[in-house]
TIRO-2110 file (N, C-alpha, C; in Angstrom, 1 decimal):
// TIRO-2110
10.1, 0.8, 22.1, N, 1, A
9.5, 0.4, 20.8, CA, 1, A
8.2, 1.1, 20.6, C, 1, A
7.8, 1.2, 19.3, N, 2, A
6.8, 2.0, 19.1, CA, 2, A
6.0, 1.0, 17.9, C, 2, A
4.8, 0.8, 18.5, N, 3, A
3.5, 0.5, 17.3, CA, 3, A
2.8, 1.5, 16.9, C, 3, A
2.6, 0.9, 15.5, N, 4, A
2.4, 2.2, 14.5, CA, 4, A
1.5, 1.5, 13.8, C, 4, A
0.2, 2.6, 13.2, N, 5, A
-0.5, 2.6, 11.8, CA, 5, A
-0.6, 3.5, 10.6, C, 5, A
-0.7, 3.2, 9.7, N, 6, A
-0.9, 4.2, 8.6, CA, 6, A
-2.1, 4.7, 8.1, C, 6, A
-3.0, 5.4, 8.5, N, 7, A
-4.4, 6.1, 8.3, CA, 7, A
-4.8, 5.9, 6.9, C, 7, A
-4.0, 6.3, 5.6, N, 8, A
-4.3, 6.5, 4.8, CA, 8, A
-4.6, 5.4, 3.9, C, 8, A
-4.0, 4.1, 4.6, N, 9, A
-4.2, 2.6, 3.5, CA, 9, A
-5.2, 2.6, 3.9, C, 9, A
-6.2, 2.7, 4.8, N, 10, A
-7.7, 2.2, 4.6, CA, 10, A
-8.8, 2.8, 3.4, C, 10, A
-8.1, 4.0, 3.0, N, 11, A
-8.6, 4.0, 1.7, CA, 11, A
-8.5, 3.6, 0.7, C, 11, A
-7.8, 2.2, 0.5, N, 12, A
-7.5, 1.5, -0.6, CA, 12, A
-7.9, 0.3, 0.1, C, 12, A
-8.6, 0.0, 1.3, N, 13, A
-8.9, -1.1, 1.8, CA, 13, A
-8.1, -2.0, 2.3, C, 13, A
-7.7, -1.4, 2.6, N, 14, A
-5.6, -1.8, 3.1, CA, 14, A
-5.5, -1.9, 4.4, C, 14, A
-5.3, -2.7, 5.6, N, 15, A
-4.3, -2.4, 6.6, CA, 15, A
-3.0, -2.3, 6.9, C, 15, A
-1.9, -1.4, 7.4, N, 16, A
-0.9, -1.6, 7.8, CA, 16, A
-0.5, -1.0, 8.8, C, 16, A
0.3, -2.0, 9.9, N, 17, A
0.4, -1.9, 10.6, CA, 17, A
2.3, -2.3, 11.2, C, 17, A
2.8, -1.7, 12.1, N, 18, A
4.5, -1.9, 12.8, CA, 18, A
4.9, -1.6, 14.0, C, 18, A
5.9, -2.0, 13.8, N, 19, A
6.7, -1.6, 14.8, CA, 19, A
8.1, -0.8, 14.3, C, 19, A
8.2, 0.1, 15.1, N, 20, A
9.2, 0.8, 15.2, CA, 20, A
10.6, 0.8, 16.9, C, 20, A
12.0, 0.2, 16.6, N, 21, A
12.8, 0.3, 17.0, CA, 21, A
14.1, 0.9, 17.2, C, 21, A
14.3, 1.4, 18.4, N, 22, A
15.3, 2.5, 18.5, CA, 22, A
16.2, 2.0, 18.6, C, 22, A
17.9, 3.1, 19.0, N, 23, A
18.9, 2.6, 19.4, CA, 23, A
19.2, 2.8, 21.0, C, 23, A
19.7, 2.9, 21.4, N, 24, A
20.2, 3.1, 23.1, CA, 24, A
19.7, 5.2, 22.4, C, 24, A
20.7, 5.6, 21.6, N, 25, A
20.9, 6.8, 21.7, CA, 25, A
19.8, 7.9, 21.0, C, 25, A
19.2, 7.0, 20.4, N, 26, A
17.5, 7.3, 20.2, CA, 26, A
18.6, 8.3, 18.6, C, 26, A
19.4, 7.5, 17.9, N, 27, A
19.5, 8.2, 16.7, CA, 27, A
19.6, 7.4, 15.7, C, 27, A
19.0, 6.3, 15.4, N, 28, A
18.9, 5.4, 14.7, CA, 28, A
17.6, 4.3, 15.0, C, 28, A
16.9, 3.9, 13.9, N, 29, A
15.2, 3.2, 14.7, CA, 29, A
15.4, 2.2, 12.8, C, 29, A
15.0, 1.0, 13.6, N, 30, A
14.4, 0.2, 12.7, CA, 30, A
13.4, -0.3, 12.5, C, 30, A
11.9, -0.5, 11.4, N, 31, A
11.2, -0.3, 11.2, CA, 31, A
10.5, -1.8, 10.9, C, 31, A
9.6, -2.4, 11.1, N, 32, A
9.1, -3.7, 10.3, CA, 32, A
7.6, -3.6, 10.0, C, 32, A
6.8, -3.8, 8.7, N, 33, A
5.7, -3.3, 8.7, CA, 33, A
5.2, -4.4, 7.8, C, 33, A
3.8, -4.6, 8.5, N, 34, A
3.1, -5.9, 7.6, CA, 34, A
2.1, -5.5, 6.9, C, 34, A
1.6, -5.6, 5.9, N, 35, A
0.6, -4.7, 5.2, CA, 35, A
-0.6, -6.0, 4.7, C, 35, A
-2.0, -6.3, 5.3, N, 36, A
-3.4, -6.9, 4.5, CA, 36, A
-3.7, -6.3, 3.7, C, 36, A
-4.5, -7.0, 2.5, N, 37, A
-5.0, -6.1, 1.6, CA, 37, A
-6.2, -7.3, 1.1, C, 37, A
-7.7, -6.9, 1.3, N, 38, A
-9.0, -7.5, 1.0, CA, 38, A
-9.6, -6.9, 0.3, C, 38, A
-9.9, -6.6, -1.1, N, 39, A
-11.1, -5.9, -1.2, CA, 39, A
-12.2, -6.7, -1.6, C, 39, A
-13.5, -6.4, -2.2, N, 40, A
-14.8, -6.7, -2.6, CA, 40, A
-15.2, -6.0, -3.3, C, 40, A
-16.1, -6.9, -4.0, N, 41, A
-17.2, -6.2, -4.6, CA, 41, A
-17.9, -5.4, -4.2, C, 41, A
-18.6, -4.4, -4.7, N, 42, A
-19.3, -3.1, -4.3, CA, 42, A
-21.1, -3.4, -5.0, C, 42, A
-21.4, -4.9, -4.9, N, 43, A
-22.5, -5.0, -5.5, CA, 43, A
-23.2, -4.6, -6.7, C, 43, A
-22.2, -3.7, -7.6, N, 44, A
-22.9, -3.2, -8.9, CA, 44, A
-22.3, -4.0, -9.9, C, 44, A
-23.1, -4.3, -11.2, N, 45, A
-22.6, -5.1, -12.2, CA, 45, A
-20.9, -5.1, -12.5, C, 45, A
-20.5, -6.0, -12.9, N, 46, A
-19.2, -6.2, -13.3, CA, 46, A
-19.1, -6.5, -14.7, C, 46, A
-18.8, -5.0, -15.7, N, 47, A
-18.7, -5.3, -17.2, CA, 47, A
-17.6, -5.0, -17.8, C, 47, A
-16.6, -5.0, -16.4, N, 48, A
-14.9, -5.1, -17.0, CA, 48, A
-14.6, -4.9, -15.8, C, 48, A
-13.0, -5.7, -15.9, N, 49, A
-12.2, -6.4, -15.2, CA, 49, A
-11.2, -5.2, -14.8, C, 49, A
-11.8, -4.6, -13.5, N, 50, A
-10.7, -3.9, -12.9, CA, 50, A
-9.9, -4.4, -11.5, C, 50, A
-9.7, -3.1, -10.6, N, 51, A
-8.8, -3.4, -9.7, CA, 51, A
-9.4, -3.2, -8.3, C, 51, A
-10.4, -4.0, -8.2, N, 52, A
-12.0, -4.6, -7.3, CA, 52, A
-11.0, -5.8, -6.4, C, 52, A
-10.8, -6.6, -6.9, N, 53, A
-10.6, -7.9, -6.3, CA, 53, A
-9.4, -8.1, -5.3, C, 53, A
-8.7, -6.9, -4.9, N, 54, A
-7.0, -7.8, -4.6, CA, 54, A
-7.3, -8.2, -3.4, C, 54, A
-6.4, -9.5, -2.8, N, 55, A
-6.0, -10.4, -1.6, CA, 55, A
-5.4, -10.3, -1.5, C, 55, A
-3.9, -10.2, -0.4, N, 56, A
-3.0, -10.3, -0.1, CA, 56, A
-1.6, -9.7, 1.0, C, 56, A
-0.7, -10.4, 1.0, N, 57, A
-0.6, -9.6, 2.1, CA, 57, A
1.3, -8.7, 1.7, C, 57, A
1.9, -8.1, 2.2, N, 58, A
3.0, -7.7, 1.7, CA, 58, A
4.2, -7.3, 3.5, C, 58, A
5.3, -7.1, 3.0, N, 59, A
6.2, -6.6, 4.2, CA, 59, A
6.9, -5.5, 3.8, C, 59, A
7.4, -4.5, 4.8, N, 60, A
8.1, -3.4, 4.5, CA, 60, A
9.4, -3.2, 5.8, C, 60, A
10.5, -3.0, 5.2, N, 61, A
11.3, -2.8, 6.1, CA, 61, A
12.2, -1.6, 5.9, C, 61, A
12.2, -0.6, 6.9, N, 62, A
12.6, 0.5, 6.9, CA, 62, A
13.8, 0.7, 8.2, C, 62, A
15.1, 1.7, 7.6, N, 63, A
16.1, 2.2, 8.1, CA, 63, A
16.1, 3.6, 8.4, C, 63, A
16.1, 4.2, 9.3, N, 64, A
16.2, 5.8, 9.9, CA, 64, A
17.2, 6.0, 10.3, C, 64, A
17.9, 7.4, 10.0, N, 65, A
19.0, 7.8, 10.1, CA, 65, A
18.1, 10.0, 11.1, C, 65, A
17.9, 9.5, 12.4, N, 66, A
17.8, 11.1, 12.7, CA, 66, A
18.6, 11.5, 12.8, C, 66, A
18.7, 13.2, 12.2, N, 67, A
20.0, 13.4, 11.6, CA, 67, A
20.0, 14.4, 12.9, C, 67, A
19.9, 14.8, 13.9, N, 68, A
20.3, 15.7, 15.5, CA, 68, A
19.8, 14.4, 16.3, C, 68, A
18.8, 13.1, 16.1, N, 69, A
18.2, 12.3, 17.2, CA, 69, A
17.0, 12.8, 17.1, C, 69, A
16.5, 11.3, 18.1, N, 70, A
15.0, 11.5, 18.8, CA, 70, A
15.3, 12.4, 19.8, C, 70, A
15.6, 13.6, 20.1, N, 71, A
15.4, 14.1, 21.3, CA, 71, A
14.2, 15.1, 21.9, C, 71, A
14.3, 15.0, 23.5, N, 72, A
13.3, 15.6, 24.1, CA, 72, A
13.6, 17.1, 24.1, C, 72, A
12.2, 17.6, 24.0, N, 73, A
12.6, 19.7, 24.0, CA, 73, A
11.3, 19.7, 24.9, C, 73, A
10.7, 21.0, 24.8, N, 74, A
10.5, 21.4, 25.9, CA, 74, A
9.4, 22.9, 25.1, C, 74, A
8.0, 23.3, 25.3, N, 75, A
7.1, 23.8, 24.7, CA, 75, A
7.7, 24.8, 25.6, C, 75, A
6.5, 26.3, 25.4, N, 76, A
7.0, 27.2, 26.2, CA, 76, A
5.9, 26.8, 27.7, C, 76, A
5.0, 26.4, 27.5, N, 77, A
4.3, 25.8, 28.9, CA, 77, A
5.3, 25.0, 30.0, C, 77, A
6.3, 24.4, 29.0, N, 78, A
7.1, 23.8, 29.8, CA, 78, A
6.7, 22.1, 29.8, C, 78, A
6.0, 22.0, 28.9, N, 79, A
5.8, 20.4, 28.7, CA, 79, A
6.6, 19.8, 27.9, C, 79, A
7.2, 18.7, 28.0, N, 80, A
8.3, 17.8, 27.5, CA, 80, A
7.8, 16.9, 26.4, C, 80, A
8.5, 17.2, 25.2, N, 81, A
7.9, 16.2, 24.2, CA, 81, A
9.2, 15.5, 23.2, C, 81, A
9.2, 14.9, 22.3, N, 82, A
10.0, 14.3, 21.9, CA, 82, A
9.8, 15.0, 20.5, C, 82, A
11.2, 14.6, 19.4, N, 83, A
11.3, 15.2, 18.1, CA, 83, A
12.2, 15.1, 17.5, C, 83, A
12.1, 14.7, 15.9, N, 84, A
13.3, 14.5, 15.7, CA, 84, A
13.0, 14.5, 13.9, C, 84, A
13.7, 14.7, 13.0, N, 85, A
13.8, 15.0, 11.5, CA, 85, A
14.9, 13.8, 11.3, C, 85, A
14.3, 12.9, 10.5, N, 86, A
15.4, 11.8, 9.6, CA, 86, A
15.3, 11.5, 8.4, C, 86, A
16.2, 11.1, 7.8, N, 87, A
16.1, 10.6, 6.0, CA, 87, A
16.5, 8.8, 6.7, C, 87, A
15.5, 8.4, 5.9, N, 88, A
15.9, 6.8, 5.9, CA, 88, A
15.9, 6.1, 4.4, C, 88, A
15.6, 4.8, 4.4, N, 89, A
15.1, 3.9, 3.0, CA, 89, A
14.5, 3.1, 3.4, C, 89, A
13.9, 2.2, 2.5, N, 90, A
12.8, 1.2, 2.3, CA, 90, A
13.3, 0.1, 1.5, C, 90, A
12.7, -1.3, 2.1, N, 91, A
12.7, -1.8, 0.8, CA, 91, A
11.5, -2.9, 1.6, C, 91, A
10.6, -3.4, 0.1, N, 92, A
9.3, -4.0, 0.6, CA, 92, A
9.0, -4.9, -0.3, C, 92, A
7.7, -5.8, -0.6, N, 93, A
7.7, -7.1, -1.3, CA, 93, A
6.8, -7.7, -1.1, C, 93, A
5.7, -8.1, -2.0, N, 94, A
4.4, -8.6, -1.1, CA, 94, A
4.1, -9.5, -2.5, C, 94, A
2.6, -10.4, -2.5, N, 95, A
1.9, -11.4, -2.8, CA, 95, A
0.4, -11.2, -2.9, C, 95, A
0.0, -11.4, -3.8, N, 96, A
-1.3, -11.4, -4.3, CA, 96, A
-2.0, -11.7, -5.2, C, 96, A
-3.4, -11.6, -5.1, N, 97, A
-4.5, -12.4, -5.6, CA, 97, A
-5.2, -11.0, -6.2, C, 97, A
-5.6, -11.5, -7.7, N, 98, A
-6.6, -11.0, -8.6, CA, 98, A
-7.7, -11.4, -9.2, C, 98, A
-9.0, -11.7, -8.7, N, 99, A
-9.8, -12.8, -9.2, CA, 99, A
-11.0, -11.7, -9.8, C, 99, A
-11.6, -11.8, -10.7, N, 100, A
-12.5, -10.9, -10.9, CA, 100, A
-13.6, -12.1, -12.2, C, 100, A
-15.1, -11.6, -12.1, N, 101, A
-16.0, -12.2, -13.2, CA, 101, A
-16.3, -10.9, -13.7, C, 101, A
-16.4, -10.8, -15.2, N, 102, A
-17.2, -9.7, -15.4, CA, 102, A
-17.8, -10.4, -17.0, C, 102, A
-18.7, -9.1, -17.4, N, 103, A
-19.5, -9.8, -18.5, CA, 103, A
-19.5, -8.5, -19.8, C, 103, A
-19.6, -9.0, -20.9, N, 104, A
-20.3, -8.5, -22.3, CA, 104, A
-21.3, -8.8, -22.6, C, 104, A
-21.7, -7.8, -23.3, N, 105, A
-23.2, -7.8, -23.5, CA, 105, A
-22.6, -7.8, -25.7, C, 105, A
-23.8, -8.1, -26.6, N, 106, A
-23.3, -8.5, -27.9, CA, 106, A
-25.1, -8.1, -28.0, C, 106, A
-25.0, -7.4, -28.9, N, 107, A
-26.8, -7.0, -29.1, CA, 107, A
-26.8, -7.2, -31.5, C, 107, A
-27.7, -8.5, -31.1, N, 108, A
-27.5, -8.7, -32.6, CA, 108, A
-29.4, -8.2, -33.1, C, 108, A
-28.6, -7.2, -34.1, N, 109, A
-30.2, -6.8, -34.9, CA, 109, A
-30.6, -7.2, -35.8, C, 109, A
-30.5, -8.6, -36.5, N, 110, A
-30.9, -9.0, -36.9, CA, 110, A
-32.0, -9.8, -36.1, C, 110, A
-32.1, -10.3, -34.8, N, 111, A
-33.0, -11.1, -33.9, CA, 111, A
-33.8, -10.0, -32.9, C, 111, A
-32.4, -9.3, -32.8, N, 112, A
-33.2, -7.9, -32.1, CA, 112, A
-33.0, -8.5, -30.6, C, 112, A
-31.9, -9.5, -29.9, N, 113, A
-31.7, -10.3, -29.1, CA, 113, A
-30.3, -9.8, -28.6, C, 113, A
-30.4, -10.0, -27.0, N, 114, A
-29.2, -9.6, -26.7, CA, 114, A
-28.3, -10.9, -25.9, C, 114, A
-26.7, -11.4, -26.1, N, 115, A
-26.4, -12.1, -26.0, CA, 115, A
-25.3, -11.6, -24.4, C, 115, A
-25.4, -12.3, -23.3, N, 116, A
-24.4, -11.5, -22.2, CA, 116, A
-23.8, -13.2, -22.1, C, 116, A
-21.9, -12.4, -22.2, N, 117, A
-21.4, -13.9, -22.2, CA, 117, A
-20.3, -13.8, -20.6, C, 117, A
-20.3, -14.3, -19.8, N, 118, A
-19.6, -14.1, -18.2, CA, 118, A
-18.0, -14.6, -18.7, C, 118, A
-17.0, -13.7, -18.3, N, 119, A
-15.8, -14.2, -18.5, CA, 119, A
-15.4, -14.1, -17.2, C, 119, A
-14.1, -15.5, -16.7, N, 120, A
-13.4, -15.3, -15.4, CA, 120, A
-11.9, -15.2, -15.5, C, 120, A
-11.2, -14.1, -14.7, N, 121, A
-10.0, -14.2, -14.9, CA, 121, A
-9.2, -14.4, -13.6, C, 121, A
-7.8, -14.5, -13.1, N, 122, A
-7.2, -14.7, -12.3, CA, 122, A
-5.6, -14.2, -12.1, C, 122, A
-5.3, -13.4, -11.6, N, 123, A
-3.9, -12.5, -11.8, CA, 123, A
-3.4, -13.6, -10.5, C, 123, A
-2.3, -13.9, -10.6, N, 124, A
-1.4, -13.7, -9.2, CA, 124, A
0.2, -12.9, -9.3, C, 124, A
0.4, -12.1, -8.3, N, 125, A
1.4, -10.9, -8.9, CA, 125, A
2.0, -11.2, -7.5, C, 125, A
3.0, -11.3, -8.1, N, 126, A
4.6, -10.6, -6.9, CA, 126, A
5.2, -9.5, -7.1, C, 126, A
5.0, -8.4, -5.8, N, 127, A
5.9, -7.0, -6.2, CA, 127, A
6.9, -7.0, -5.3, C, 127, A
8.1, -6.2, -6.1, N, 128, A
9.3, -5.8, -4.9, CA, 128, A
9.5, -4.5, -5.0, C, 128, A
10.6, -3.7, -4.0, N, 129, A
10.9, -2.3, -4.5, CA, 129, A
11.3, -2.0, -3.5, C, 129, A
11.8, -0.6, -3.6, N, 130, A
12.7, 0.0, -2.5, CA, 130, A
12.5, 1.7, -3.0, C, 130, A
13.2, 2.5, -2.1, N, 131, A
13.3, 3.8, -2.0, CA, 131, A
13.6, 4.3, -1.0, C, 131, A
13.6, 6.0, -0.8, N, 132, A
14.0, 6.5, 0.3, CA, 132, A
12.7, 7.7, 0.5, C, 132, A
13.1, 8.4, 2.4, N, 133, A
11.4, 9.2, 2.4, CA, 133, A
12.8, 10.4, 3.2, C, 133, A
11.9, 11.6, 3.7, N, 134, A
12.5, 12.3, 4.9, CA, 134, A
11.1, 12.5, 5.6, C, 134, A
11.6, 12.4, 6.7, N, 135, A
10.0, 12.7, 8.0, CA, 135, A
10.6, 13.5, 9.0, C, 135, A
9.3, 14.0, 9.2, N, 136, A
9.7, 14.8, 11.1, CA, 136, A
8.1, 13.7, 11.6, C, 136, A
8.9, 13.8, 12.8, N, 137, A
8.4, 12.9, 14.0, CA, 137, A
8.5, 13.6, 15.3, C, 137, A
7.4, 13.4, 16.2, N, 138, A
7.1, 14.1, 17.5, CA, 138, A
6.2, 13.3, 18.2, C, 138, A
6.0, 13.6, 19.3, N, 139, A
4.9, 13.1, 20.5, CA, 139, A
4.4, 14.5, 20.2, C, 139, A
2.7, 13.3, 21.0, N, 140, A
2.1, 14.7, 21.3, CA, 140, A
1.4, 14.0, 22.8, C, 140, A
1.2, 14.6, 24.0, N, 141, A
0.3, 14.8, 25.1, CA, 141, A
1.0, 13.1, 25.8, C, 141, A
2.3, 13.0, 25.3, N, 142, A
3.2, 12.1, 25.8, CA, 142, A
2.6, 10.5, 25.3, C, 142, A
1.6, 10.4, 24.7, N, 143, A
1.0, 9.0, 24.3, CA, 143, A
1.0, 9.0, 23.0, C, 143, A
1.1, 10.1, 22.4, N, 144, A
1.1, 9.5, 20.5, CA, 144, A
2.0, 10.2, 19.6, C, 144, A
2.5, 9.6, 18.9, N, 145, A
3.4, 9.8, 17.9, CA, 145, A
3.0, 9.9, 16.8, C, 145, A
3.6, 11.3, 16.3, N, 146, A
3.0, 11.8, 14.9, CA, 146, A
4.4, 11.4, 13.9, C, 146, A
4.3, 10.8, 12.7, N, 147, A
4.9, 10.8, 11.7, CA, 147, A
5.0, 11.3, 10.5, C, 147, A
5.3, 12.5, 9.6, N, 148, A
4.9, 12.7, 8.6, CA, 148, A
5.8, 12.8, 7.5, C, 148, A
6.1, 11.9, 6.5, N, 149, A
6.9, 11.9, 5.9, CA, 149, A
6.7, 12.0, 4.6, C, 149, A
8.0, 12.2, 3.6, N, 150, A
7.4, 12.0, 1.7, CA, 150, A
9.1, 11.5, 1.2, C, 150, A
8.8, 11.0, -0.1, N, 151, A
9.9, 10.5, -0.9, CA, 151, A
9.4, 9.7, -1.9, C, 151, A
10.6, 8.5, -2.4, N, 152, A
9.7, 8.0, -3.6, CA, 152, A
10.7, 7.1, -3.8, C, 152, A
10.5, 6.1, -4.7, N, 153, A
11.6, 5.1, -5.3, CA, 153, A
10.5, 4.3, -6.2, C, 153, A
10.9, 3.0, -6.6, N, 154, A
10.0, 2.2, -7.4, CA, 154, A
9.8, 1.1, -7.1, C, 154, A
8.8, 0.2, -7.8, N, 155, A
8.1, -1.0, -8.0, CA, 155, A
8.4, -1.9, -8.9, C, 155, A
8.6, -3.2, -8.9, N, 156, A
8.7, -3.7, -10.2, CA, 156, A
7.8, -5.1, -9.7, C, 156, A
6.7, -5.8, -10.8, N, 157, A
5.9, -6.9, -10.3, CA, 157, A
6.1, -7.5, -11.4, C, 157, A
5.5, -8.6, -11.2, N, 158, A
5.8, -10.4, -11.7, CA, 158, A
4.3, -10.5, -11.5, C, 158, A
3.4, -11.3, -12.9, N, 159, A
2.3, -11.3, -13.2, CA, 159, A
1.8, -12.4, -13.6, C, 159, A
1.6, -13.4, -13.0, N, 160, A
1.1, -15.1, -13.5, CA, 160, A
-0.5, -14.7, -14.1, C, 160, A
-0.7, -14.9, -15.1, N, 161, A
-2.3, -15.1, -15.3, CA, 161, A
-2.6, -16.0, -15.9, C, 161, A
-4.3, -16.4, -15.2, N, 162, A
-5.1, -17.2, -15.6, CA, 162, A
-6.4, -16.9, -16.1, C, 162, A
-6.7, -17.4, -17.8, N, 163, A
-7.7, -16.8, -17.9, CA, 163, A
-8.2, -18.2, -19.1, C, 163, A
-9.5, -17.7, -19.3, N, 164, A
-9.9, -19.1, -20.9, CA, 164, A
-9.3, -18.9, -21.6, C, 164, A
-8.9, -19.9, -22.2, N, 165, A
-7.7, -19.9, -23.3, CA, 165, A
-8.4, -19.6, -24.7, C, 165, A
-9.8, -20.0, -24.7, N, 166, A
-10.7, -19.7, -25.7, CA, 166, A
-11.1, -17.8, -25.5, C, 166, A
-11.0, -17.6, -24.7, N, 167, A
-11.4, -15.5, -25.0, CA, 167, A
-10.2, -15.1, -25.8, C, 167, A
-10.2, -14.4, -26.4, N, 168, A
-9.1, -13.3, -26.9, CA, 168, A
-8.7, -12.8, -25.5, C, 168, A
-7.3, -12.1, -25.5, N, 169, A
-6.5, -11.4, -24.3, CA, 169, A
-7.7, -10.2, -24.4, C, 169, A
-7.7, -9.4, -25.6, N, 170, A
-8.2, -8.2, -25.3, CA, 170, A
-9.6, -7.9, -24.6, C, 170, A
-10.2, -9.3, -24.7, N, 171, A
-11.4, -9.0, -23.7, CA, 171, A
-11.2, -8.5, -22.1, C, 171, A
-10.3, -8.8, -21.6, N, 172, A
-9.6, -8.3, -20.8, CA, 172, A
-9.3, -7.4, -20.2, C, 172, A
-9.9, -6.7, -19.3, N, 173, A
-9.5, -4.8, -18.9, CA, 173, A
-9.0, -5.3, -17.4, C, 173, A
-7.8, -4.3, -17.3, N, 174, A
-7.1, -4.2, -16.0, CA, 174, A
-6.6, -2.7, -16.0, C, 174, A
-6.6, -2.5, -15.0, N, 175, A
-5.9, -0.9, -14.8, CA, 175, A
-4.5, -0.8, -13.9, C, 175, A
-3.5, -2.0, -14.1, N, 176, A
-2.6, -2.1, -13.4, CA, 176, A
-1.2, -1.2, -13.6, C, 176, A
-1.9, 0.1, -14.2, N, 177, A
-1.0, 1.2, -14.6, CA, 177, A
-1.1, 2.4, -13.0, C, 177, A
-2.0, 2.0, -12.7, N, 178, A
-2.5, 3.1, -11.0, CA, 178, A
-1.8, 2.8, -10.0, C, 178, A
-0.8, 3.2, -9.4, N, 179, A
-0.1, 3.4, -8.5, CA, 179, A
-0.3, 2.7, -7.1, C, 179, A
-1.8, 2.6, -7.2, N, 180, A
-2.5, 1.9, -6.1, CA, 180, A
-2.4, 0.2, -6.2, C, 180, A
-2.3, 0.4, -7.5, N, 181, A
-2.2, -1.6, -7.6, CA, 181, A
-0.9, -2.2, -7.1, C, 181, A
-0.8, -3.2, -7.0, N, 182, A
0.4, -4.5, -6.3, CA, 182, A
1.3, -4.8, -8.0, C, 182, A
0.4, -4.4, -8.8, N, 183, A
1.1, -5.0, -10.0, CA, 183, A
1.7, -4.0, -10.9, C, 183, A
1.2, -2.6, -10.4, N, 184, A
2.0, -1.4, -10.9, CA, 184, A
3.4, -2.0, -11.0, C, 184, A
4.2, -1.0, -12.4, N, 185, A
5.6, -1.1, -12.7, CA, 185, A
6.2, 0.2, -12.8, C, 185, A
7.5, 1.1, -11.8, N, 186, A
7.7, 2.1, -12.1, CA, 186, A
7.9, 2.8, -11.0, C, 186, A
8.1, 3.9, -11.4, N, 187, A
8.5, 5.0, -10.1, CA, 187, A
7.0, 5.3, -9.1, C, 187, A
7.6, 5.5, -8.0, N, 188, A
6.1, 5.1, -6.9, CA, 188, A
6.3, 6.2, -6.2, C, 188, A
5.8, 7.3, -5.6, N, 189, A
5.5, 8.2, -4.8, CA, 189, A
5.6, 7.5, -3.8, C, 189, A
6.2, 8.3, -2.4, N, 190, A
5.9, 7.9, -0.9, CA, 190, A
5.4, 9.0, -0.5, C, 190, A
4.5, 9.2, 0.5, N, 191, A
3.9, 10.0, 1.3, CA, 191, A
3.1, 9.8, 2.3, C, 191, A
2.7, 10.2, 3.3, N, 192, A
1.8, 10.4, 4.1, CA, 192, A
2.1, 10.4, 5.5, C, 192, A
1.3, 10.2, 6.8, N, 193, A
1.4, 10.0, 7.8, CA, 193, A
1.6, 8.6, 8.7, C, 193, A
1.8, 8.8, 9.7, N, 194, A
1.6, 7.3, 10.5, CA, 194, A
1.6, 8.0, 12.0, C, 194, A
0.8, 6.9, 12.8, N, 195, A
0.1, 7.3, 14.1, CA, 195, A
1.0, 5.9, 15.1, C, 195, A
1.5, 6.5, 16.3, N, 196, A
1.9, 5.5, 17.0, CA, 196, A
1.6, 5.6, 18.1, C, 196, A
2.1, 4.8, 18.9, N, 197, A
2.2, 4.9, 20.9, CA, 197, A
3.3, 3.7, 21.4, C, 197, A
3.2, 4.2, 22.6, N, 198, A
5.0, 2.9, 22.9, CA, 198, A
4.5, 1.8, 23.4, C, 198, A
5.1, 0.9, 23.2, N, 199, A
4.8, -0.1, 24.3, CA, 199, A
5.0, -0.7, 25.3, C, 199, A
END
């Protein structure tokens, strides 16, 4: 079995983290992956309601199919490493929190006075989705496993909100059209890497 991370969720303030399981014949591996997601504020005013706040946490479960195996080859030094090219699928599903304050500013010239009014909102979103990737996979220096894979499939989320019943909706800004949100709807790119070692 192999524990694994994904380098590139930390740039969205993300952890995720798995395990990966083989077969006896090392040509089939199943995958379970749990995904945190914290962000914060970044200390600068808040004068619309973006995609600052999410909580939550999500799961991903993945099928590989290596299409020759995990097998071992052999460098021309003569060092032994593992390798192997598969198409698999996905399917994943997670839970979260959207809480954000932000404010308007209303500048009336007849007083020559400026009025700032604080509005609070609250998303909670359920997403699901599925797709497929292709990756090559290898060791390297017999302790780490490189993963690099791409593909794509889609997202679909469920959007409870809470907000003053007294604001108009449109005061309201969300950017839940970015790929990067939990609440995105739509075709979703897969890509990137993942780092492992056995256990």
């Amino acid at each position: 079995a192999l524990f694994k991370t994904v380098p590139q969720s930390f740039m969205i303030k993300t952890l995720k983290v798995g395990i990966e399981v083989f077969n006896k014949s090392r040509t089939k591996s199943y995958s379970l992956y749990l995904t945190g997601r914290m962000d914060g504020q970044n200390g600068s005013p808040v004068f619309y309601y973006y995609d600052d706040f999410y909580q939550g946490l999500s799961a991903e479960f993945q099928y590989r199919k290596y299409l020759n195996g995990f097998k071992n080859h052999q460098t021309k030094r003569g060092r032994g490493f593992l390798q192997g090219v598969y198409i698999g699928g996905y399917l994943n599903g997670g839970s979260h929190s959207n809480a954000g304050e932000f404010s308007t500013s209303n500048y009336n010239f007849n007083t020559g006075q400026s009025t700032i009014t604080s509005y609070y909102l609250e998303d909670y979103i359920l997403n699901w989705g599925g797709g497929f990737m292709l990756g090559y996979h290898r060791t390297f220096w017999k302790v780490l496993f490189f993963d690099a894979y791409m593909g794509g499939g889609f997202q679909l989320s469920e959007i409870d909100r809470h907000f003053d019943p007294q604001t108009p909706s449109e005061y309201y800004f969300s950017s839940y059209q970015v790929i990067t949100s939990p609440a995105y709807q739509g075709i979703m790119p897969k890509f990137g890497i993942s780092l492992g070692v056995a256990l």
